[in-house]
C-alpha positions in Angstrom: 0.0 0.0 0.0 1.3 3.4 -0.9 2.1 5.8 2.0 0.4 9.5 2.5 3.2 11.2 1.1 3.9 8.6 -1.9 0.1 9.5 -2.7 0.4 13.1 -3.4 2.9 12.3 -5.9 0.9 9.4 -7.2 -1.0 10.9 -10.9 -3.4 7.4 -11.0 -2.3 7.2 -14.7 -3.7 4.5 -15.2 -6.2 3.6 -12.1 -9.4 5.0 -10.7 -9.1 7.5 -8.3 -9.0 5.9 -4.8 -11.7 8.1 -2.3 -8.5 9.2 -0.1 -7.2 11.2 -3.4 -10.3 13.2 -3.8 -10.1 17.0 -4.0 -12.5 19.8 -2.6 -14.7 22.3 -4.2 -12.1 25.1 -3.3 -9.4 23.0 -5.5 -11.5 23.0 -9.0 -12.8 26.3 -8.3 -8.9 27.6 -7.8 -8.2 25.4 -11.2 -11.1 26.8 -13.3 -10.8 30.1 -12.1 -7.0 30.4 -12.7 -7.0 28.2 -15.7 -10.0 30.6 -17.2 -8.9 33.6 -15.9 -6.0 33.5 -18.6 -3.1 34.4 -20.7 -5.8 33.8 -23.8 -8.4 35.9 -22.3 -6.2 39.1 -22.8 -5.7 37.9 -26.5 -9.0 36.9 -27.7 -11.2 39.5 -26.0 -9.4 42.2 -28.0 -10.1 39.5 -31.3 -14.0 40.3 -31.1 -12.8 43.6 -31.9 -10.8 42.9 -34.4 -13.7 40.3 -35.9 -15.7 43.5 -36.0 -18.1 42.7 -33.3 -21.0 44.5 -32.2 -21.5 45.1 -28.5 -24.9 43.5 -28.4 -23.0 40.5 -29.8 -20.5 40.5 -27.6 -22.6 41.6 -23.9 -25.3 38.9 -24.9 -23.9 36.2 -27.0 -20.6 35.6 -25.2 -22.9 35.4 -22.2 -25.2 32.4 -23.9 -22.1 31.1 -24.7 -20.5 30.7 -21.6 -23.8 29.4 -19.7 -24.1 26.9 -22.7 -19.9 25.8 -21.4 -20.8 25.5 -18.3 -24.1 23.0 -18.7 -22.0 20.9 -20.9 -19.1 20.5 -18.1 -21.7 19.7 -15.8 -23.8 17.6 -17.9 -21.7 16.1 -19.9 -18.4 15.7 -18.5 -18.7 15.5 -14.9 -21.0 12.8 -15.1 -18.4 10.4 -17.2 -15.3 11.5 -14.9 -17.2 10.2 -11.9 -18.7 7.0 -13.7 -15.0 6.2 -14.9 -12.4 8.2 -12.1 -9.8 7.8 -15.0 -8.1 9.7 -17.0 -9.2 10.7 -20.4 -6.1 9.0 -22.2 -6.4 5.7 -20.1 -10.3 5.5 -20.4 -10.2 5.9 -23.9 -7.6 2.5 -24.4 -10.2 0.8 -22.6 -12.6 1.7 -25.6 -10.7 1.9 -28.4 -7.5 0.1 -27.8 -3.4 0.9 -27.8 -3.0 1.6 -31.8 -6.0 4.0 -31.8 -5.2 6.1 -29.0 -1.6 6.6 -29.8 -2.6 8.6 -33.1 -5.2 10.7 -30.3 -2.7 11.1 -27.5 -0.2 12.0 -29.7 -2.5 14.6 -31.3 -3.5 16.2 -27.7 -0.1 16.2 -26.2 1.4 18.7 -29.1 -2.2 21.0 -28.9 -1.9 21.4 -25.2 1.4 22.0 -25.7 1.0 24.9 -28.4 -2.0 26.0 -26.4 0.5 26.2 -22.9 3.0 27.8 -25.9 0.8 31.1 -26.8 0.3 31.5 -22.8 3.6 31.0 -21.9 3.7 34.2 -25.3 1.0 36.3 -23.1 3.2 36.2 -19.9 6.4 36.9 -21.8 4.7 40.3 -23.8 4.6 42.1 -19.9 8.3 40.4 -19.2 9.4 42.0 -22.6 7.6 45.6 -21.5 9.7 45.8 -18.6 13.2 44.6 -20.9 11.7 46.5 -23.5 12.1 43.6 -25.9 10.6 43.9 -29.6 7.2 42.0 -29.5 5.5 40.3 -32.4 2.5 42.4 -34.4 -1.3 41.1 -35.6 0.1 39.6 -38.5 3.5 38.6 -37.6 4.0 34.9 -38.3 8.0 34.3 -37.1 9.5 35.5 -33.8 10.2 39.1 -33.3 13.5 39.0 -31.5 16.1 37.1 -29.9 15.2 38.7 -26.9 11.7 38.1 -26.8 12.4 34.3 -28.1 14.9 34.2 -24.7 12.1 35.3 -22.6 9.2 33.3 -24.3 11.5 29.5 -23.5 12.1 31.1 -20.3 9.1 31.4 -19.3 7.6 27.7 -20.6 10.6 26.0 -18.8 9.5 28.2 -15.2 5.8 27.1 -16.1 6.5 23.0 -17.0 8.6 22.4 -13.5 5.3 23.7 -11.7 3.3 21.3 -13.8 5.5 18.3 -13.3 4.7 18.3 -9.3 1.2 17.0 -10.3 -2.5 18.2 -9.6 -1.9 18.9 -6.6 0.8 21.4 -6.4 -1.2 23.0 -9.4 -4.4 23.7 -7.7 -2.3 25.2 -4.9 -0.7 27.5 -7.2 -3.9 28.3 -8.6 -5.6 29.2 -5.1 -2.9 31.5 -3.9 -3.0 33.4 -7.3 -6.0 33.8 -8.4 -7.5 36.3 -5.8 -5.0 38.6 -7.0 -5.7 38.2 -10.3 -9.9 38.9 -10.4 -9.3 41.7 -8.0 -6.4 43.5 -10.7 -9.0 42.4 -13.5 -11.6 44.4 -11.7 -9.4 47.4 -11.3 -8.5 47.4 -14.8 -12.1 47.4 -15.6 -13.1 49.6 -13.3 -10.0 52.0 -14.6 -11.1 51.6 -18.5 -14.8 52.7 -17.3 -13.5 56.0 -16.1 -10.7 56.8 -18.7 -14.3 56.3 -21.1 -15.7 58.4 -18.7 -18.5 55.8 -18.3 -20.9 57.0 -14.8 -24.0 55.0 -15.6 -25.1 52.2 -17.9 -26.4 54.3 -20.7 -23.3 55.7 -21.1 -21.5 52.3 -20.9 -23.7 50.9 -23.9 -23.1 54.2 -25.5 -19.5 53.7 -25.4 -19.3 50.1 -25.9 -21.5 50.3 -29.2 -19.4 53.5 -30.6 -15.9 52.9 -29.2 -14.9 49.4 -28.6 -17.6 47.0 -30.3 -18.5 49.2 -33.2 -20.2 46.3 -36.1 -17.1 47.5 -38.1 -15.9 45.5 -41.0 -13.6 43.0 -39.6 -9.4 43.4 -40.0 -7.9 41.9 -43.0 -7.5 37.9 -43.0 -10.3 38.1 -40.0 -14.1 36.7 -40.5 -16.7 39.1 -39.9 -18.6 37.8 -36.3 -22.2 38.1 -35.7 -24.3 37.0 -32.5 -24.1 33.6 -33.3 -20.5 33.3 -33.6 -20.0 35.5 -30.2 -22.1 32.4 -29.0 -20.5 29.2 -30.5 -16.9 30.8 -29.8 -17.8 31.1 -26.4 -19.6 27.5 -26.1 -16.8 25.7 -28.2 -13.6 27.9 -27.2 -13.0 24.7 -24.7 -14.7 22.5 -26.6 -11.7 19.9 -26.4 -12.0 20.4 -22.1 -15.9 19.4 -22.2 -17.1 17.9 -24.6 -13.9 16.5 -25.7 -13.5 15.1 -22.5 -10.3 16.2 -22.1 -11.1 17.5 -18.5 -11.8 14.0 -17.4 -7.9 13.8 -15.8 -8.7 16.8 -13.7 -12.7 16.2 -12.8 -12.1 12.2 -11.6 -10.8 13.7 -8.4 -14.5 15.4 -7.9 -16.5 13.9 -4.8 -19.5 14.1 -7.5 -20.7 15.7 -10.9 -21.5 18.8 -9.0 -18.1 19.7 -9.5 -19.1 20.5 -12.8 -21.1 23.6 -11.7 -17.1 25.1 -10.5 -17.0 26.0 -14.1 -19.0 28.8 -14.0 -16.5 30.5 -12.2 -14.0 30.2 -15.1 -16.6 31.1 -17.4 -18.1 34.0 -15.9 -15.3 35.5 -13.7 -12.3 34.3 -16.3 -14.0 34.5 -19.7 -17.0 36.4 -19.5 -15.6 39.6 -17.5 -11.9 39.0 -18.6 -12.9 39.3 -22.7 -15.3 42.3 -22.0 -11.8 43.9 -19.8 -9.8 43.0 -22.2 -11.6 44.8 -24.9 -11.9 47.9 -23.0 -7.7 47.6 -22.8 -7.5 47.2 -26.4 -9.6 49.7 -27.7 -8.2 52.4 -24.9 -5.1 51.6 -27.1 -7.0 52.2 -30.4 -7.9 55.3 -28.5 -4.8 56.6 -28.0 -2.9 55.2 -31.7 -5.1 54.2 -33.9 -2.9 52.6 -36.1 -1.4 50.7 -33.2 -3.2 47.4 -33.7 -1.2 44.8 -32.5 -2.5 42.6 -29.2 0.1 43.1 -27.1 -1.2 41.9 -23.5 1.2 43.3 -21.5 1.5 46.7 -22.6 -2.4 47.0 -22.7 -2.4 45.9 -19.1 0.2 48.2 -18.0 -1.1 51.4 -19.5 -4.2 51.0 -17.2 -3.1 49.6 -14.1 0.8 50.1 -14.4 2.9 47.1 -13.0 -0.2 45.3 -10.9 -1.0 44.4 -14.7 1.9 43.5 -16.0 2.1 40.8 -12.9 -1.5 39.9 -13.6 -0.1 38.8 -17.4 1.9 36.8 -16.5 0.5 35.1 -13.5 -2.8 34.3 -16.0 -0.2 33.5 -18.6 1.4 30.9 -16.1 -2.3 29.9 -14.4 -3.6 28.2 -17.8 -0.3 27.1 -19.2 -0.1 25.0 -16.1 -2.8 22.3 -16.7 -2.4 22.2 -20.1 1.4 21.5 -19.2 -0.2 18.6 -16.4 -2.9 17.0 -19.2 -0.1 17.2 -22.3 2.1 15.2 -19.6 -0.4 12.8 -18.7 -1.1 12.3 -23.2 2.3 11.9 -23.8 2.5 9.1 -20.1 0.3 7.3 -22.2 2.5 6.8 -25.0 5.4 6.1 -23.6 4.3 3.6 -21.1 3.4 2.9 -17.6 7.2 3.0 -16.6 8.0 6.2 -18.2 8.3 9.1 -15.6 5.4 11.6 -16.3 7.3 14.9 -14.3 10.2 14.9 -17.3 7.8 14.5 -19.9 5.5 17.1 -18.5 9.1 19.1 -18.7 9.7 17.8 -22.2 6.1 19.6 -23.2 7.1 22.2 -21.5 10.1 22.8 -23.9 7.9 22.4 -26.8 5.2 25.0 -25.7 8.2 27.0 -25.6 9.3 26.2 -29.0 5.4 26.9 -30.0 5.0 30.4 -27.9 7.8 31.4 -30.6 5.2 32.3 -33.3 3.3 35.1 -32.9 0.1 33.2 -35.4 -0.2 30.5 -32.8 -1.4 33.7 -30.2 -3.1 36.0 -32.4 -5.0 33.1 -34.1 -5.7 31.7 -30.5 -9.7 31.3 -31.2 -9.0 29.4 -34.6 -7.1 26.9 -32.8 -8.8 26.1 -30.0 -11.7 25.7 -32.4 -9.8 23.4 -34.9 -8.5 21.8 -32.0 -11.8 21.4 -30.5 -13.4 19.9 -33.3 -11.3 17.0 -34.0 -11.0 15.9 -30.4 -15.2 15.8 -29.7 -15.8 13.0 -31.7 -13.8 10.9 -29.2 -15.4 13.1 -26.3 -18.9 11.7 -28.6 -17.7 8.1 -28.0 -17.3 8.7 -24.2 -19.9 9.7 -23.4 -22.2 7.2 -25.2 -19.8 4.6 -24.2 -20.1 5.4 -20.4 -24.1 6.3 -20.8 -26.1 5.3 -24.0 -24.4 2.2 -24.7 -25.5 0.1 -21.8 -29.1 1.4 -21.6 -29.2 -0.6 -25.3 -27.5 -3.4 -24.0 -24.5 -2.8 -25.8 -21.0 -3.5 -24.9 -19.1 -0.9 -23.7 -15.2 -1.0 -23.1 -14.9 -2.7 -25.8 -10.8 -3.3 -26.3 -11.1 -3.9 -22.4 -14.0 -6.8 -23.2 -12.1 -8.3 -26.0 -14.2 -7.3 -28.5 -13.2 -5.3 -31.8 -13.1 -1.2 -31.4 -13.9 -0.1 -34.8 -16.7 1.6 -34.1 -14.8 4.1 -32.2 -11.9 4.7 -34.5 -14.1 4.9 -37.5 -16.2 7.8 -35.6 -13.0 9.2 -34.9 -11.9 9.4 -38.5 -15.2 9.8 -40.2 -16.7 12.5 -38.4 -13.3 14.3 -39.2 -13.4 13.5 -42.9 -17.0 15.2 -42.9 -16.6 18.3 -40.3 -12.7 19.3 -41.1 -13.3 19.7 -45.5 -16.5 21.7 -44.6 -14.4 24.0 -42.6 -11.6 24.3 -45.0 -13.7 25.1 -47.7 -15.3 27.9 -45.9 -18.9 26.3 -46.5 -19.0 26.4 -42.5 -17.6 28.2 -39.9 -14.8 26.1 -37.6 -17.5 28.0 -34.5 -20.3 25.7 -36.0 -19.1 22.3 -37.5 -19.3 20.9 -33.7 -22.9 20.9 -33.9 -23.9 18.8 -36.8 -20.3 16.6 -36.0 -21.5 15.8 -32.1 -24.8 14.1 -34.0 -22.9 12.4 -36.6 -20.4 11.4 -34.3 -23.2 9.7 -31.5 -24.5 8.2 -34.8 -22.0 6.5 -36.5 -20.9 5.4 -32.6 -24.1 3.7 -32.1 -24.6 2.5 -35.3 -21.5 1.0 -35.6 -21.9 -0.9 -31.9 -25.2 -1.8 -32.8 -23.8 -3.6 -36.1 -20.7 -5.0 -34.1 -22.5 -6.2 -31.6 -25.5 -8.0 -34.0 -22.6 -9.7 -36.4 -21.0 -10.8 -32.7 -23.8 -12.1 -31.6 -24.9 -14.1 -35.2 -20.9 -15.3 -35.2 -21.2 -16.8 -31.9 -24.8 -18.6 -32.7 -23.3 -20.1 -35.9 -20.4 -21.1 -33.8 -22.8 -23.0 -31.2 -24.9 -24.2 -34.2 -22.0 -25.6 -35.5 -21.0 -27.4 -32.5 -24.4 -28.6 -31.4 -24.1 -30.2 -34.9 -20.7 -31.8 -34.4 -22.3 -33.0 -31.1 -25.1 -34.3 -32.6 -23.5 -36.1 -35.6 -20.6 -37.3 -32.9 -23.6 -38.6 -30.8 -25.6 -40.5 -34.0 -21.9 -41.7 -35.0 -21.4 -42.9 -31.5 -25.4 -44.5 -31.7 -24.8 -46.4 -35.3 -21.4 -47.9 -33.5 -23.1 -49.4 -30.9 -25.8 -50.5 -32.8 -23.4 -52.7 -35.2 -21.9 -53.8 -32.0 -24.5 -55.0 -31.0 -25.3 -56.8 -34.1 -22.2 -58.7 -34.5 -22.8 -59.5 -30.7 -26.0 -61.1 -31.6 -24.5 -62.6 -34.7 -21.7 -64.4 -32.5 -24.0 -65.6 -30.1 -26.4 -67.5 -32.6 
């Protein structure tokens, strides 16, 4: 039996999560909140700007958007990371098998990794404003400077050792933290209200409409965003932490599903007020240059509320790169083995955020990726769910690799779904912010579907098979009857 202090090193890669290990509401409201309350949150709330946003788009639709996160962490993935208490990686095997979830793990690790990379960027944009190191503009694709390259590696190397000590240590950084953070996120929108000279809510929405979220046309290489993308953006900007399941290696240490509701915090506090802040910062720096277009977190935080905001970048830069850092360590755990050790590969993901964070496109085209991202990972977040829920209310096998029994049905969701949502996309015949609807109802489709039929040809395979051998029997048994009849005969014979 593992000791106390063995266990709070122990990451249950691949074992439910024992009742001892279980966290408290305080721990995932510190994770959300400080995962939430982000580097990305500084980049993308300027982007509804830049999209050419109206404010009645952004107050109302990023706000259906964010309740419509939250349901589905509660509803959706809460419920399966209690059912299962594993990881997402580990679960997954069970379903699909080894060969399957190599290809998916692999694909995770490096997204988490580039997603850690542009926050590990957002933290190093305040560290360069202080060094006064060149930073990358809107439209710069390669790295700006040596210097700003030093500090970016820097920075992911500082924010992959704090990963490596597990969940644990994480949430702890996370609750000391993130009190400091809401209440400089608060000034700074408290500050942009009165440099707008904003004194009631009339004169907010009057500002908002004519100021920061005008309905302009949108920048060059930037779609045009109405209501409904403010909403899907919000609902599907963690689409791969929901609905993807990815969040399944941080909820399993949940005492039930109602730690899904702790994501409202990260929604409303982090995303919700942090976007709506952050476009107040950036279009104070419109304001004051209009031809200074360029996100630049750090800077934009510092002109309002001087070097409280250039901490606050960084420290929301290093709050969401952490788990990302902790669930790209656990993907990559999974491909190298159960004897591989998961604090130097969380280290080794660390490096390659860093080498990520180097281009400025993977930060200023934040929302795209989490989007693409998203929406090649909820299939397998599809096959989850129904594995864990819908599946045995039909009476079909679930864990099916686990079982013995083939996993195509999974890996050809996986792929098909993909070959259907992903062309769409590129094509522009549908926003990346919409494909995840129609691909969630292909994908629980062509899941069931494809269980149903495995299960029906398993099931008229293993009839034939007794058919056959209640006919071997039988013939055995007449074979055995004609013997002893002829013995009998010759018996007779002999006697007379």
């Amino acid at each position: 039996p593992r000791t106390c202090s063995s266990m709070q090193h122990h990451e249950f890669e691949r074992e439910a999560v024992p009742k001892s290990a279980y966290k408290s509401y305080l721990s995932f409201l510190a994770i959300f909140a400080g995962r939430h309350t982000a580097g990305t949150e500084f980049t993308i709330g300027p982007l509804f700007i830049v999209h050419g946003a109206s404010a009645t788009d952004v107050v109302l639709g990023l706000l259906l958007g964010n309740v419509l996160a939250t349901l589905s962490w509660r509803f959706i993935c809460a419920p399966v990371a209690m059912k299962t208490r594993c990881t997402t990686f580990y679960q997954l095997e069970k379903i699909c098998g080894k060969r399957t979830v190599l290809c998916y793990n692999l694909f995770v690790g490096v997204l988490l990794s580039m997603i850690a990379g542009a926050m590990c960027t957002v933290s190093a944009t305040a560290i360069g404003d202080i060094l006064h190191a060149p930073m990358p503009g809107l439209h710069d694709f390669l790295p700006s400077s040596w210097a700003f390259s030093a500090i970016v590696m820097t920075v992911a190397i500082i924010t992959s050792l704090i990963a490596a000590f597990g969940y644990t240590f994480v949430a702890r950084f996370s609750i000391i933290i993130v009190p400091y953070m809401l209440a400089v996120i608060l000034y700074m929108g408290i500050q942009s209200l009165r440099l707008f000279k904003v004194n009631s809510f009339s004169d907010f929405w009057e500002v908002a409409s004519l100021q920061v979220w005008t309905d302009k046309l949108p920048e060059p290489g930037f779609a045009k965003f109405g209501f409904w993308h403010c909403v899907c953006s919000a609902w599907f900007c963690d689409l791969l932490l929901h609905i993807g399941m990815l969040d399944l290696s941080i909820l399993r240490y949940g005492k039930s599903s109602r730690v899904g509701w702790c994501s409202a915090i990260g929604m409303f506090a982090g995303h919700y007020v942090t976007w709506i802040v952050a476009g107040l910062l950036y279009a104070l720096q419109l304001q004051a240059d209009p031809n200074d277009i360029d996100v630049k977190p750090g800077p934009m935080a510092k002109a309002v509320a001087g070097t409280n905001g250039l901490v606050c970048v960084i420290l929301a830069g290093w709050s969401t790169a952490n788990p990302c850092l902790y669930e790209a360590g656990l993907a990559f755990q999974s491909v190298f083995g159960e004897r591989s050790n998961t604090r130097l590969i969380t280290i080794g993901m660390g490096c390659l955020a860093g080498v990520a964070g180097l281009f400025p496109a993977v930060v200023m085209r934040i929302l795209e990726l989490l989007a693409y991202g998203g929406l090649v990972v909820m299939p397998m977040g599809v096959v989850l769910f129904c594995d864990c829920f819908v599946l045995p209310r039909l009476e079909l096998q679930s864990e099916a690799y686990e079982n013995n029994v083939s996993s195509w049905p999974a890996t050809i969701t996986w792929f098909a779904t993909n070959l259907v949502t992903l062309p769409l996309v590129i094509t522009d015949t549908l926003a990346v912010f919409f494909a995840p609807l129609p691909g969630m109802l292909l994908a629980a489709v062509l899941y069931m579907a494809g269980s149903w039929l495995r299960d029906k040809r398993s099931k008229a395979v293993n009839l034939k098979l007794k058919s056959d051998e209640l006919d071997i029997e039988g013939n055995a048994n007449h074979d055995e009857t004609t013997e002893t009849s002829r013995s009998e005969s010759n018996s007779d014979a002999s006697h007379l």
